[in-house]
C-alpha positions in Angstrom: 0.0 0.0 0.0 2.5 2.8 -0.8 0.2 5.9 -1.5 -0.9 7.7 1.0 -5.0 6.4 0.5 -6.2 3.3 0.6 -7.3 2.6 -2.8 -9.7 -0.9 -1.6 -12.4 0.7 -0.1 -12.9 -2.9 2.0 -9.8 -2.9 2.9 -10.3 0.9 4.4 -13.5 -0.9 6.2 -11.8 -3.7 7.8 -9.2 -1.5 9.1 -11.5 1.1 10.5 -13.7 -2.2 11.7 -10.7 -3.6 13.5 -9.9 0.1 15.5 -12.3 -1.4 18.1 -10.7 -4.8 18.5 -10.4 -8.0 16.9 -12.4 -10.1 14.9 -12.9 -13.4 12.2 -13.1 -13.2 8.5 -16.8 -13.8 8.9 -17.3 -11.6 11.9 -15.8 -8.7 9.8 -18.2 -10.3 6.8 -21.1 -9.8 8.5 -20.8 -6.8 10.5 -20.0 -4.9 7.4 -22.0 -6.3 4.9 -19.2 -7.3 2.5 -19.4 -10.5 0.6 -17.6 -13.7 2.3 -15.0 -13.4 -0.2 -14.6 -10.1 -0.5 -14.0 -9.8 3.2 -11.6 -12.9 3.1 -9.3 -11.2 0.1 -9.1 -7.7 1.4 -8.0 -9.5 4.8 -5.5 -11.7 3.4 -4.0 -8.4 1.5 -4.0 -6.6 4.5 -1.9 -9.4 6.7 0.4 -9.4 3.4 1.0 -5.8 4.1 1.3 -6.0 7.5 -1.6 -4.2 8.7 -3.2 -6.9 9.8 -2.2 -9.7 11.8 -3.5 -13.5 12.5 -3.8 -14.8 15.9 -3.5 -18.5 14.8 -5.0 -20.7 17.6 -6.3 -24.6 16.5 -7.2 -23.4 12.9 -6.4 -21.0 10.1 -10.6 -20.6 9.8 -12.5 -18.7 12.7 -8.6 -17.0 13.5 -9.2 -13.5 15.2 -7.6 -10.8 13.4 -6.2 -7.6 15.0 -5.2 -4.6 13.6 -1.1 -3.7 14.0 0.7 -0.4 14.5 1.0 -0.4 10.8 -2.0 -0.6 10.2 -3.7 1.7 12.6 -0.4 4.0 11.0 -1.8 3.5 7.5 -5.8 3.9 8.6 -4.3 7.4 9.7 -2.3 8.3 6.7 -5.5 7.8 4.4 -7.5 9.6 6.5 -5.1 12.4 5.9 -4.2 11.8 2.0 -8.2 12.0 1.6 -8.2 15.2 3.5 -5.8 16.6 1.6 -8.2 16.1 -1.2 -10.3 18.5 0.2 -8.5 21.2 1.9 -5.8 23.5 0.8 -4.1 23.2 4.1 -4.1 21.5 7.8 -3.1 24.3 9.8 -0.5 22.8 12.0 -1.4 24.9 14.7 -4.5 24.0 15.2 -5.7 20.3 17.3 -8.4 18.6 15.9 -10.9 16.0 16.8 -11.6 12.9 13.9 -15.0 11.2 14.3 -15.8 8.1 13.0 -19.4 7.1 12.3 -20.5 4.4 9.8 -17.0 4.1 8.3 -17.3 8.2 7.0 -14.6 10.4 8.7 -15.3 13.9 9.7 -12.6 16.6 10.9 -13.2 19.0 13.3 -10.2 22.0 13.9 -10.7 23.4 17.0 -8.2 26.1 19.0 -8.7 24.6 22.2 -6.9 21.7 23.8 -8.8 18.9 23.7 
């Protein structure tokens, strides 16, 4: 994944799916309405990349998958390459709070510490 957005928008799902913990293939399948292989592709690509990782117990199927450093890294860096699509600038001065509701992202600047 070497631009700075995630071009697979299941694969921006999962990620943002796995920011509240861990989950199967058909966990993530379900919860997010993404065909079974759909869901199994993007996460294989992902554990490839190293965004993802495998806890392998007993058996490759039902495995919980977790998001890694790199990955929550990479959720980050899209969320600012696809800002960056719609700004002219992040003023660096400024904090601000990122929302996440139903997989769409919404910046807030603010002045004040948060």
């Amino acid at each position: 994944m070497p631009s700075s957005t995630i071009r697979s928008r299941y694969q921006r799902r999962i990620l943002d799916w796995l920011l509240d913990g861990g989950g199967t293939v058909s966990q993530a399948s379900t919860s997010l309405g993404i065909a079974m292989p759909h869901a199994s592709l993007a996460m294989r690509n992902l554990r490839e990349a190293g965004a993802v990782q495998r806890d392998d117990g007993a058996s490759i199927r039902g495995a919980v998958h977790r998001l890694t450093e790199d990955g929550a890294q990479r959720l980050l860096m899209d969320l600012v390459g696809r800002l960056k699509k719609y700004t002219r600038q992040i003023p660096s001065e400024k904090n601000a709070v990122v929302l996440s509701v139903s997989y769409t992202h919404l910046t807030l600047p603010t002045n004040r510490e948060v």
